[in-house]
ZADO-1210 file (C-alpha; in nm, 4 decimals, padded with zeros to 6 digits):
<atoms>
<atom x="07.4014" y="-31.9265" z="-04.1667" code="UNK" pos="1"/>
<atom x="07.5240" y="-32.2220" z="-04.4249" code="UNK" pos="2"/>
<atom x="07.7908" y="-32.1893" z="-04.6578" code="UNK" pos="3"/>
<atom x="07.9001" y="-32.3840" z="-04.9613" code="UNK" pos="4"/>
<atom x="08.2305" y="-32.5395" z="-05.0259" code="UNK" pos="5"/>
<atom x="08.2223" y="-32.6110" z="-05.3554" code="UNK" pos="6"/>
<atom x="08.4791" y="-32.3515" z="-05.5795" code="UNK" pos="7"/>
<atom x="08.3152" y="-32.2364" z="-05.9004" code="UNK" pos="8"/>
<atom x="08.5144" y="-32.1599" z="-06.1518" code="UNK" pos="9"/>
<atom x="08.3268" y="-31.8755" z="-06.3225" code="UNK" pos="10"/>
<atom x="08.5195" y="-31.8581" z="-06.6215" code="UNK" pos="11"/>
<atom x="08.4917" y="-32.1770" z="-06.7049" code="UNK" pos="12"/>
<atom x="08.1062" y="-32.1468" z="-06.6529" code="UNK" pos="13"/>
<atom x="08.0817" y="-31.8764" z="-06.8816" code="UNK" pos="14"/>
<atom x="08.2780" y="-31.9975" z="-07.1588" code="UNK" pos="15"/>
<atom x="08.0591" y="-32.3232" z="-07.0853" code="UNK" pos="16"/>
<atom x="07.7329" y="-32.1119" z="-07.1756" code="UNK" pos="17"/>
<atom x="07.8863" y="-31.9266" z="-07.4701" code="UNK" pos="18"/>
<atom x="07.9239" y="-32.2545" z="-07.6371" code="UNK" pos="19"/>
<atom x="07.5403" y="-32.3456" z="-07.5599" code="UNK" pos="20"/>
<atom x="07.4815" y="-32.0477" z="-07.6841" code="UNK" pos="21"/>
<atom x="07.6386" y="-32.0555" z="-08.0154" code="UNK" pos="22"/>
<atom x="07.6157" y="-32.4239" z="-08.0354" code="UNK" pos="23"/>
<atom x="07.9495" y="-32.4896" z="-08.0838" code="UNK" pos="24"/>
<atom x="08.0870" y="-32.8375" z="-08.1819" code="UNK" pos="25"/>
<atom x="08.1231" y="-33.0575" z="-07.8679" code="UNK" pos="26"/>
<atom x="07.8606" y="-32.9006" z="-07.6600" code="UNK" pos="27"/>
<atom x="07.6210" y="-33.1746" z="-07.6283" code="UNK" pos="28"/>
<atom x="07.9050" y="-33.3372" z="-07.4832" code="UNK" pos="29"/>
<atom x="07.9293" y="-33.1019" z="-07.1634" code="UNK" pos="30"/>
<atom x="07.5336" y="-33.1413" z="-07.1643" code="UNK" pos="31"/>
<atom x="07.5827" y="-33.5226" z="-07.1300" code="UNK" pos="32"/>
<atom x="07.8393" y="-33.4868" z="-06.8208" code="UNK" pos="33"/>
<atom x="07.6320" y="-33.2414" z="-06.5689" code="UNK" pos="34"/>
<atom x="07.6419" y="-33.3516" z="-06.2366" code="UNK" pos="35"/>
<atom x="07.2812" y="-33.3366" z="-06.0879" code="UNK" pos="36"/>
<atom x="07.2326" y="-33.0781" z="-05.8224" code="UNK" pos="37"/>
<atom x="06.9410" y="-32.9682" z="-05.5499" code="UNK" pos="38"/>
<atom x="06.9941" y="-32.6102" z="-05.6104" code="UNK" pos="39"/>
<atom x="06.6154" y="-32.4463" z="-05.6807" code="UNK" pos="40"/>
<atom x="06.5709" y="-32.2507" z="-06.0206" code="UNK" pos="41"/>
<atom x="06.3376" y="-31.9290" z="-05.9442" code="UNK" pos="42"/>
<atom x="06.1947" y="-31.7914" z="-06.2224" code="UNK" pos="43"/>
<atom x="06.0881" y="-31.4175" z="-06.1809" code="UNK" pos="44"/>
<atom x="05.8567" y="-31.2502" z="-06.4410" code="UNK" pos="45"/>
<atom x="05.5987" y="-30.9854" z="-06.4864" code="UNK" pos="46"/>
<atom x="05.5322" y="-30.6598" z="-06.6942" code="UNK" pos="47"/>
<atom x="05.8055" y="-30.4300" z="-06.7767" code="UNK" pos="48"/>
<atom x="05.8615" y="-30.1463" z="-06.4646" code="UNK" pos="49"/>
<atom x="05.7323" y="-30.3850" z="-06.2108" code="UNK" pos="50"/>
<atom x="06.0626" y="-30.3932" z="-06.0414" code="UNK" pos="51"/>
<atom x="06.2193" y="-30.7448" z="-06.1254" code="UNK" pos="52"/>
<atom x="06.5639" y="-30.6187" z="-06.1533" code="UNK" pos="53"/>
<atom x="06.5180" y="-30.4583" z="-05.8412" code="UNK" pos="54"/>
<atom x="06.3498" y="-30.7701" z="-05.6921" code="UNK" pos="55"/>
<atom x="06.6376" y="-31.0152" z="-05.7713" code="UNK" pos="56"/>
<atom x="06.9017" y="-30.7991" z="-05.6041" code="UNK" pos="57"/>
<atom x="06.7380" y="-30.7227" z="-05.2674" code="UNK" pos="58"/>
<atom x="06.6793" y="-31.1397" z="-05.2907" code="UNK" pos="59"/>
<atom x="07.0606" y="-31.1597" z="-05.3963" code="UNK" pos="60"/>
<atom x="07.0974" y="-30.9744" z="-05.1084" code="UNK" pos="61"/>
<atom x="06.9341" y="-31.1768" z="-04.8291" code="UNK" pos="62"/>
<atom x="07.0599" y="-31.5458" z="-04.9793" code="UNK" pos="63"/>
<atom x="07.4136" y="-31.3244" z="-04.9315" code="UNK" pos="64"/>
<atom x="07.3942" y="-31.2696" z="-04.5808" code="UNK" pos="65"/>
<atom x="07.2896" y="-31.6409" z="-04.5288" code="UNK" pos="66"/>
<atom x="07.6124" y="-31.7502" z="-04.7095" code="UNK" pos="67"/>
<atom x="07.4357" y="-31.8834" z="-05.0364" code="UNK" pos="68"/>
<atom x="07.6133" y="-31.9245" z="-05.3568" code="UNK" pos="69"/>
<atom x="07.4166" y="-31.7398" z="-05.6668" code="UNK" pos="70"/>
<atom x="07.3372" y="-31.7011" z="-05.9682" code="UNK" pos="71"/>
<atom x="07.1562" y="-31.4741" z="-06.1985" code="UNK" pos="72"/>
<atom x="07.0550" y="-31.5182" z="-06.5655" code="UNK" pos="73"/>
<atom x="06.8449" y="-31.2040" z="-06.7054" code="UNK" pos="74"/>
<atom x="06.6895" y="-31.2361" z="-07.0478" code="UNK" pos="75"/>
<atom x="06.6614" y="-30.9164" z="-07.1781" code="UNK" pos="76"/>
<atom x="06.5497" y="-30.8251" z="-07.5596" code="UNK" pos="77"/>
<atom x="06.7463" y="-30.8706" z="-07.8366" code="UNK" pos="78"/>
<atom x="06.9083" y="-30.5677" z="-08.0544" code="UNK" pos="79"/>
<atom x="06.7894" y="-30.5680" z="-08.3921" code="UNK" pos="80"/>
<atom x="07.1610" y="-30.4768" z="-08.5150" code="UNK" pos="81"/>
<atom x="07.3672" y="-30.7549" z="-08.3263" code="UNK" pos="82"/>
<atom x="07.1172" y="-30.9764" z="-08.1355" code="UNK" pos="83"/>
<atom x="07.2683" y="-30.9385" z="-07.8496" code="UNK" pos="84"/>
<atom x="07.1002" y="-30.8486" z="-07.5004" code="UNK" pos="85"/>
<atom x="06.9724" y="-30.4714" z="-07.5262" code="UNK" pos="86"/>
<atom x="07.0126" y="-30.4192" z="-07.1134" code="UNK" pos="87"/>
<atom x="07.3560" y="-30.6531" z="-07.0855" code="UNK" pos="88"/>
<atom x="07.4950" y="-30.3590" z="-06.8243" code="UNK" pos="89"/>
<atom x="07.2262" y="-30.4823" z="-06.5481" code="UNK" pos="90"/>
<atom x="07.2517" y="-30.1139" z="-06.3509" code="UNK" pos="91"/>
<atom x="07.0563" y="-30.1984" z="-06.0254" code="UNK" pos="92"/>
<atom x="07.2529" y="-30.5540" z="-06.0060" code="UNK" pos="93"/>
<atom x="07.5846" y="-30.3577" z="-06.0065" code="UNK" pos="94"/>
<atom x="07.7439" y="-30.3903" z="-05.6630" code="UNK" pos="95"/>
<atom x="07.7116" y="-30.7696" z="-05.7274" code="UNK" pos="96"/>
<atom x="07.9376" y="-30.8382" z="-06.0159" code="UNK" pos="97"/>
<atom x="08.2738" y="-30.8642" z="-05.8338" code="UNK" pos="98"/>
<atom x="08.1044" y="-31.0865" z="-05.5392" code="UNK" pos="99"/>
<atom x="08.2769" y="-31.4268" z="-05.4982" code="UNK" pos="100"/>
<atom x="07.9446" y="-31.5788" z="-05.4541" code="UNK" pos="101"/>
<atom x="07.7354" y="-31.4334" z="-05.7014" code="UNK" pos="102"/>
<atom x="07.7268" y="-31.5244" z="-06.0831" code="UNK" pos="103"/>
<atom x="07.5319" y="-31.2474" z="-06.3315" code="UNK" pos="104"/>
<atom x="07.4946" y="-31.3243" z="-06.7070" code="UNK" pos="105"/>
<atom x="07.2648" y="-31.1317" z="-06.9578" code="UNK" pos="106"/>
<atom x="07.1303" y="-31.3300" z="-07.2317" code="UNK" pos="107"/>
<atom x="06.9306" y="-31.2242" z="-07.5474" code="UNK" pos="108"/>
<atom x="06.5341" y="-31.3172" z="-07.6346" code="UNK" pos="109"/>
<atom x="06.6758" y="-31.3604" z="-08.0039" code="UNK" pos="110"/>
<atom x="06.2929" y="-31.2806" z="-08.0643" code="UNK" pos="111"/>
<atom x="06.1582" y="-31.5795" z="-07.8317" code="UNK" pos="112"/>
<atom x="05.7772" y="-31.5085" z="-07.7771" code="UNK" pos="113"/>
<atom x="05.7973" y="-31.6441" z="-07.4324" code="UNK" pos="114"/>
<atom x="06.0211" y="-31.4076" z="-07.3220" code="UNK" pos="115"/>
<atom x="06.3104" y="-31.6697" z="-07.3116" code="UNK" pos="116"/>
<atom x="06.6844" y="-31.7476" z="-07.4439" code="UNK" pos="117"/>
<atom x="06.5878" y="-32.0337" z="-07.6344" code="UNK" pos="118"/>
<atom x="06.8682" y="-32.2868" z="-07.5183" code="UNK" pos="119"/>
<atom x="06.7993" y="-32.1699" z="-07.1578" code="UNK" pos="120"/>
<atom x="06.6646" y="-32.5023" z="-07.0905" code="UNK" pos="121"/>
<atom x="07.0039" y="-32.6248" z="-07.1461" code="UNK" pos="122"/>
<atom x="07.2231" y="-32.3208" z="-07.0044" code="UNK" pos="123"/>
<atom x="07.0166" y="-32.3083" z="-06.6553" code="UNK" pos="124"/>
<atom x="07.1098" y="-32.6880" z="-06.6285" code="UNK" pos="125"/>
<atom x="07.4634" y="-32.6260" z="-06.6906" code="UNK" pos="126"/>
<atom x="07.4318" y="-32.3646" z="-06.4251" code="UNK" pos="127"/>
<atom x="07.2463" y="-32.5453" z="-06.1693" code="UNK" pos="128"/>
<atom x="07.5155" y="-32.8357" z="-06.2208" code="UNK" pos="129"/>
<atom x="07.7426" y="-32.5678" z="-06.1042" code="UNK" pos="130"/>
<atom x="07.7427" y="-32.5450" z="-05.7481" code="UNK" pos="131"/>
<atom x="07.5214" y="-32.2952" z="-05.6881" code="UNK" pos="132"/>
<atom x="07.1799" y="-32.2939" z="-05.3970" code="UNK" pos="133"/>
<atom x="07.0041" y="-32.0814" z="-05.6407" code="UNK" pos="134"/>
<atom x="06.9599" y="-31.9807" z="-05.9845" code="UNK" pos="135"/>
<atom x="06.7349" y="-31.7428" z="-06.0115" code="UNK" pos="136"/>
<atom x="06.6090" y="-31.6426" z="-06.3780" code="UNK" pos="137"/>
<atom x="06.4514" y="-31.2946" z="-06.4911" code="UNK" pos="138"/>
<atom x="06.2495" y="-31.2800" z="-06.7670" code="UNK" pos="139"/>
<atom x="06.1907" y="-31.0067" z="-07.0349" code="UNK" pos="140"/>
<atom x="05.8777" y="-30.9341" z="-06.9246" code="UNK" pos="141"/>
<atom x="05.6973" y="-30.9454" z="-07.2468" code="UNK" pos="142"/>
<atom x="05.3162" y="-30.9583" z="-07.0695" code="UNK" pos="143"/>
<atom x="05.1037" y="-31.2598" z="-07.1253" code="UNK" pos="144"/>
<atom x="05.3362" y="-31.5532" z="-07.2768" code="UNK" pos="145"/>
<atom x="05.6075" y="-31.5724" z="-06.9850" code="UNK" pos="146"/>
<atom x="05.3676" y="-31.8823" z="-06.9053" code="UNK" pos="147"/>
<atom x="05.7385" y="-32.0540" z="-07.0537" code="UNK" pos="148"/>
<atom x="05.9003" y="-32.0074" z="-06.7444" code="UNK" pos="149"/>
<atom x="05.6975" y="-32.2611" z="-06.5423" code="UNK" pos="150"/>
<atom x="05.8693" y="-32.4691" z="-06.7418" code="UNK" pos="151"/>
<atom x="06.2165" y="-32.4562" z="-06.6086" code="UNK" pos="152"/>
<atom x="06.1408" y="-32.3014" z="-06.2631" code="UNK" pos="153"/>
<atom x="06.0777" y="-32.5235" z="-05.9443" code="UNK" pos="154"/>
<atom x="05.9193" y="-32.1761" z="-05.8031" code="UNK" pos="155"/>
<atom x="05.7514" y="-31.9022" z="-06.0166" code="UNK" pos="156"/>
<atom x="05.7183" y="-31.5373" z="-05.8651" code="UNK" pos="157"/>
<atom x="05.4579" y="-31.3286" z="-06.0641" code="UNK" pos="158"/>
<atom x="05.5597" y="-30.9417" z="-06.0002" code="UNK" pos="159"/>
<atom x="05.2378" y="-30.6831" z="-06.0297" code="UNK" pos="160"/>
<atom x="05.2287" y="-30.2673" z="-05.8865" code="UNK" pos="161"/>
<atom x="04.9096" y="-30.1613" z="-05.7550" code="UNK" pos="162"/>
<atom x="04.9474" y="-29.9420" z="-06.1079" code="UNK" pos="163"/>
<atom x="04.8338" y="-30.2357" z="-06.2425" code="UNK" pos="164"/>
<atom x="04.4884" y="-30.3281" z="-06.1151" code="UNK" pos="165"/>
<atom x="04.3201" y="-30.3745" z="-06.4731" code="UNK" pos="166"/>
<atom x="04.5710" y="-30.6788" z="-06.5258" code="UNK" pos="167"/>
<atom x="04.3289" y="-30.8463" z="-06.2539" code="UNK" pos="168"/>
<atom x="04.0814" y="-30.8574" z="-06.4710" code="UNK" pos="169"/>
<atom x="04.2560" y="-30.9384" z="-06.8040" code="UNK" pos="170"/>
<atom x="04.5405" y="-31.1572" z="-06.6994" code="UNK" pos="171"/>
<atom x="04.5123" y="-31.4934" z="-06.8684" code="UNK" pos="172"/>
<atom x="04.4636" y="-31.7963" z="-06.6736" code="UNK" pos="173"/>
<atom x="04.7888" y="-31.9435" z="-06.7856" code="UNK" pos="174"/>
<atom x="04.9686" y="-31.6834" z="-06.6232" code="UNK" pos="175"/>
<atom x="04.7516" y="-31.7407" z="-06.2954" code="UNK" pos="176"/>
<atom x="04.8071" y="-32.1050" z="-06.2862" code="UNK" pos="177"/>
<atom x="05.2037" y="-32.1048" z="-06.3177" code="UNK" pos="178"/>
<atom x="05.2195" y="-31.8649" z="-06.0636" code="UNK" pos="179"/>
<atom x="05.3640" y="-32.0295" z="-05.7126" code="UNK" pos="180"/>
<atom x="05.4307" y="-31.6683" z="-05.5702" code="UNK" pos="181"/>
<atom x="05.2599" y="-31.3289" z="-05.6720" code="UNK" pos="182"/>
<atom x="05.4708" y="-31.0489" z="-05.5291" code="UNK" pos="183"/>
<atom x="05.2954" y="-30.7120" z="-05.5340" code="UNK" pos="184"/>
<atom x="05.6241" y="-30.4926" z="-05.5452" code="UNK" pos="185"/>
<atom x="05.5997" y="-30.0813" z="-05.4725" code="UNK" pos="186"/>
<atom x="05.3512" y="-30.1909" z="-05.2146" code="UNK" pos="187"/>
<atom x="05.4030" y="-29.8382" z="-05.0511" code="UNK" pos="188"/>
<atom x="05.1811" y="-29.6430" z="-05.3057" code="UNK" pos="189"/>
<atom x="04.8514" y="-29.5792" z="-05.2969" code="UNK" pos="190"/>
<atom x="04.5452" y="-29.8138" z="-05.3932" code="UNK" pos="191"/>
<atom x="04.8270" y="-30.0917" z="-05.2685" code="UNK" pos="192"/>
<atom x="04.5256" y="-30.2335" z="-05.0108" code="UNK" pos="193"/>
<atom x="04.2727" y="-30.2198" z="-05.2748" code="UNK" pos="194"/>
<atom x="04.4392" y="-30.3896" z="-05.5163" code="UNK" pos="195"/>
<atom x="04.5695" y="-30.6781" z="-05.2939" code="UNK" pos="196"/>
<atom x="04.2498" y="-30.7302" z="-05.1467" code="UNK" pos="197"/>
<atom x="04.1195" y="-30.7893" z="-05.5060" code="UNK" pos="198"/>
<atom x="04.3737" y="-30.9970" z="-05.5903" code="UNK" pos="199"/>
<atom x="04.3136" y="-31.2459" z="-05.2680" code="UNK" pos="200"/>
<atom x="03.9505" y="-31.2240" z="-05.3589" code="UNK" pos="201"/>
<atom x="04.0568" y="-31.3362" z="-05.7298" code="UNK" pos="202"/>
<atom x="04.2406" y="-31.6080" z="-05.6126" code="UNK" pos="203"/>
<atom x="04.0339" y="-31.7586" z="-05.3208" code="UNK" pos="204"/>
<atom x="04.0756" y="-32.0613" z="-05.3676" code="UNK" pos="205"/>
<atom x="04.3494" y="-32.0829" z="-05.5321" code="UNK" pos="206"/>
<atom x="04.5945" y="-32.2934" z="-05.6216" code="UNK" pos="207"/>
<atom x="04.8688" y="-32.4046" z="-05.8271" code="UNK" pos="208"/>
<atom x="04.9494" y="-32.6897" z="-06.1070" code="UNK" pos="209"/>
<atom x="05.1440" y="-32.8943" z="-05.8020" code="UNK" pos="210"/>
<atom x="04.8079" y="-32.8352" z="-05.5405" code="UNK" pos="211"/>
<atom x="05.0117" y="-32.5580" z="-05.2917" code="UNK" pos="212"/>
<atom x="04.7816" y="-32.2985" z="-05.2376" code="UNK" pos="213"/>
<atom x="04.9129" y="-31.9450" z="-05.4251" code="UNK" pos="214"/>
<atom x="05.1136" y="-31.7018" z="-05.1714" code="UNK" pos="215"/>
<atom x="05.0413" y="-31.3061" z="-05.2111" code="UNK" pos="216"/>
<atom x="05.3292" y="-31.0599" z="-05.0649" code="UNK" pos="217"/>
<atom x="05.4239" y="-30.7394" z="-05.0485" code="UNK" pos="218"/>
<atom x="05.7447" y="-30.5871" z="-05.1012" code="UNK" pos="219"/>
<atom x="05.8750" y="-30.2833" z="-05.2093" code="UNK" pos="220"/>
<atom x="06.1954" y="-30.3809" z="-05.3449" code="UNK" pos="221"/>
<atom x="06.4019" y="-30.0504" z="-05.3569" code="UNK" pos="222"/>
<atom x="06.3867" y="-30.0492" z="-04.9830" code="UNK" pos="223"/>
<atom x="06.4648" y="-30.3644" z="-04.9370" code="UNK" pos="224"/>
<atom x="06.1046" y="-30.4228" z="-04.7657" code="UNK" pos="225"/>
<atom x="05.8816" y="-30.7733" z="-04.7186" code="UNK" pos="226"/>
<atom x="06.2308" y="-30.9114" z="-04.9510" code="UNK" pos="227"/>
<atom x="06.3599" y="-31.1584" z="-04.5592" code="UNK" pos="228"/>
<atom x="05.9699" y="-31.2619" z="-04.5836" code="UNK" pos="229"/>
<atom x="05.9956" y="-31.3972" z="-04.9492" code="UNK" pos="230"/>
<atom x="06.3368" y="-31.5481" z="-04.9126" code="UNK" pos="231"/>
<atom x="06.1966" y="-31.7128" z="-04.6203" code="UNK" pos="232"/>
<atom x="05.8876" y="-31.8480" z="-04.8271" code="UNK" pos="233"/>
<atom x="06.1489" y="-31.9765" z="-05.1151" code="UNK" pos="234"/>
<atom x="06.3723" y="-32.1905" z="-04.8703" code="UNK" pos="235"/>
<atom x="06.0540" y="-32.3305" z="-04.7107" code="UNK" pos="236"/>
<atom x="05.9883" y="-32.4070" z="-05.0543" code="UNK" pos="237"/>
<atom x="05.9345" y="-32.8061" z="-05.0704" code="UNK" pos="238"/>
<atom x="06.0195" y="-32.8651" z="-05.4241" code="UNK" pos="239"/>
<atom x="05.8427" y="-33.2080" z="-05.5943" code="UNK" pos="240"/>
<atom x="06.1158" y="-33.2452" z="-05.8635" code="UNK" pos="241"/>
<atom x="05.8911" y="-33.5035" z="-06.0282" code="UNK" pos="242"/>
<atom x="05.5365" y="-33.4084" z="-06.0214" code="UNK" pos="243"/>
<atom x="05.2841" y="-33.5204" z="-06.2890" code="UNK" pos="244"/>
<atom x="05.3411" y="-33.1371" z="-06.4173" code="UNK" pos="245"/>
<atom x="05.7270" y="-33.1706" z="-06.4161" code="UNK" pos="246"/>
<atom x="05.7044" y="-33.5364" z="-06.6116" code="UNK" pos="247"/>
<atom x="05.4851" y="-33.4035" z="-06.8757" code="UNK" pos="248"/>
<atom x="05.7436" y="-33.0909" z="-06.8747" code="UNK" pos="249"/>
<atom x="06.0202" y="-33.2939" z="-06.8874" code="UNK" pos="250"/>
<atom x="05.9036" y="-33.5275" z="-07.1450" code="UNK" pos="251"/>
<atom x="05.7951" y="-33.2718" z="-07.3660" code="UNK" pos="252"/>
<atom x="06.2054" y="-33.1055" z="-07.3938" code="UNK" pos="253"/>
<atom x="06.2979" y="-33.4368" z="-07.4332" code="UNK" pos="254"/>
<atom x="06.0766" y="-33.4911" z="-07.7133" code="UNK" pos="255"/>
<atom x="06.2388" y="-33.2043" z="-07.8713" code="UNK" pos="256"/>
<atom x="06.6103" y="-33.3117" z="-07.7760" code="UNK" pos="257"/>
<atom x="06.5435" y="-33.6292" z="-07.9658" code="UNK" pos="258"/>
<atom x="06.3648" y="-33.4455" z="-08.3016" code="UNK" pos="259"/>
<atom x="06.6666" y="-33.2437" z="-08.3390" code="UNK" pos="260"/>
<atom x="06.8264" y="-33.5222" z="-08.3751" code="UNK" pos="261"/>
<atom x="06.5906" y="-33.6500" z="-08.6060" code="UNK" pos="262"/>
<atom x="06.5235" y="-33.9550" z="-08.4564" code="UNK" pos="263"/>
<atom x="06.1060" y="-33.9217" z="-08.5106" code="UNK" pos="264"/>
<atom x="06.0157" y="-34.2848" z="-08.5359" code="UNK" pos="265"/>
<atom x="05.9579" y="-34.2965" z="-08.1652" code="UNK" pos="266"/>
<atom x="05.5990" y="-34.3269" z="-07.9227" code="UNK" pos="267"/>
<atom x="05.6133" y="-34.0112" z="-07.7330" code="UNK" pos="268"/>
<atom x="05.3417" y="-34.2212" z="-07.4655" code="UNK" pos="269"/>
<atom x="05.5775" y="-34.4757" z="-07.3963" code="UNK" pos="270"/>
<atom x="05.8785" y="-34.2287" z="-07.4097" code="UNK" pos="271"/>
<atom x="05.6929" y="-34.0262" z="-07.0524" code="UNK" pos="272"/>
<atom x="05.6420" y="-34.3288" z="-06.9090" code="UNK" pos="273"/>
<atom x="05.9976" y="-34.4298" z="-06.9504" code="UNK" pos="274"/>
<atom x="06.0671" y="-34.1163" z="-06.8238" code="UNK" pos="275"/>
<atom x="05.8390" y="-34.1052" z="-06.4969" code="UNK" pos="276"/>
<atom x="06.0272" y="-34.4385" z="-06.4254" code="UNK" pos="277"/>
<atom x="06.4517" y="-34.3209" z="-06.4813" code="UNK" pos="278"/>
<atom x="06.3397" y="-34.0202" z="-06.3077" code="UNK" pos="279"/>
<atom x="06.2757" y="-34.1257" z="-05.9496" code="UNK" pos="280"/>
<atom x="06.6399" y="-34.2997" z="-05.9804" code="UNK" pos="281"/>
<atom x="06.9658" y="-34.0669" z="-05.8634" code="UNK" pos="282"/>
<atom x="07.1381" y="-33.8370" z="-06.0912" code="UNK" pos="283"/>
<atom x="06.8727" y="-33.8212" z="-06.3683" code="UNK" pos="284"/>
<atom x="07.0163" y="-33.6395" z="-06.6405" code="UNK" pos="285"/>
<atom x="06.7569" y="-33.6024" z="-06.9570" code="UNK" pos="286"/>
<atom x="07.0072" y="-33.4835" z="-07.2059" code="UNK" pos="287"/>
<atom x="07.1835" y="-33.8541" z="-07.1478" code="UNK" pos="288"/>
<atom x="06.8189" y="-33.9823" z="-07.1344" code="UNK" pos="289"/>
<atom x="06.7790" y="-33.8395" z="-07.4625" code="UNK" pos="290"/>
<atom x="07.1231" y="-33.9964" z="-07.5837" code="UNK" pos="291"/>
<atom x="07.0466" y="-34.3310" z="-07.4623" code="UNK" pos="292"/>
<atom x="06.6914" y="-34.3593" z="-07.6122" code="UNK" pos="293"/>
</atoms>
């Protein structure tokens, strides 16, 4: 069991993302002073009722015993009345919120098609910079365009129920490639067999956008069973922070860092391969990247 020093002053990291949130004047200015961190992002997505929420607190659960610090963003959809996040109460996270270790926050979609906050770019770095060993992020789960998450996530768990067996044959191949992990949660009903052995037949040979080869597990979640197997397969994870896929992720929020700031006379080209170069230095922060260039 390892345990983290660091204090984390919670308050202060959640008035820190209400200002990202509502860009408030000043708050490129924390975004310029993160600290850079090793903690690993997980992104968790898949269709509504496939038992994320349930997922992410058996896993809070595990990285608990092992004396991990944690947090938790959940996207959920946005109200049409005050656009704020619909299911902000988190039920099935509950026994977590008054845990020293563990940080919850709910954001809102605010309509984003890829099932996203759209600054959460910025407020999962803010996070991460925080002190935390994980930061795990739950989607909405709004089907076919959580491909976004790759994106931000240095390990992608794709939830499907055995329920689900005609998403085998319809699920885009963006969603297949960002997968690292495919979890098949409420393993314990029937056609369970069936439908993983599909799956593994889908996906032999498969593998994903950083060459790994795709892991399939079972879990069923409420239970708390196959949950010590996936944690296991996340801190095993061997995270290349700056693969060719990261770069050309990187470069591309970047890109859009610097046209907010309307600075569009630039060669985007020559920008990534700037980037590929201040990245394998220590402490590489993109929104000063951004600044600089």
């Amino acid at each position: 069991m390892s345990s983290n020093p660091i204090h984390i002053d919670f308050k202060s990291l959640a008035r820190g993302i209400s200002l990202i949130e509502n860009q408030v004047e000043g708050f490129e200015e924390l975004l310029l002073n993160l600290n850079s961190s090793s903690a690993k992002i997980i992104g968790i997505t898949g269709a509504p009722g496939a038992g994320k929420s349930s997922l992410t607190d058996a896993l809070i659960g595990e990285m608990i015993k092992e004396g991990k610090k944690v947090a938790v963003l959940c996207v959920d959809p946005s109200s049409p009345f005050n656009k704020g996040a619909l299911l902000g109460d988190r039920i099935r996270m509950s026994e977590w919120y008054n845990h020293p270790n563990v940080f919850i926050r709910s954001l809102a979609s605010k309509g984003s098609l890829g099932g996203l906050h759209p600054k959460i770019f910025e407020i999962a770095d803010l996070v991460k910079s925080s002190g935390f060993d994980y930061v795990i992020i739950e989607t909405v789960g709004v089907g076919q365009s959580e491909v976004d998450i790759a994106a931000i996530a240095d390990i992608t768990i794709v939830m499907l129920v055995p329920e689900g067996g005609d998403i085998i044959q319809t699920m885009k191949a963006g969603l297949m490639e960002v997968a690292d992990i495919f979890v098949i949660n409420k393993s314990d009903r029937p056609g369970s067999e069936n439908f993983y052995n599909s799956l593994m037949q889908m996906l032999s040979p498969a593998f994903n956008h950083t060459g790994k080869e795709i892991q399939v597990l079972k879990t069923v979640a409420t239970e708390k069973k196959g949950i010590w197997d996936l944690y296991k397969k996340i801190e095993e994870w061997n995270i290349e922070n700056y693969s060719p896929h990261k770069i050309n992720l990187l470069a591309e929020k970047i890109w859009s860092l610097i046209q907010n700031e309307k600075m569009k006379d630039l060669d985007k080209d020559k920008m990534k391969m700037e980037i590929e170069e201040a990245s394998l230095k220590p402490g590489f922060n993109m929104y000063l990247f951004a600044k600089n260039y």
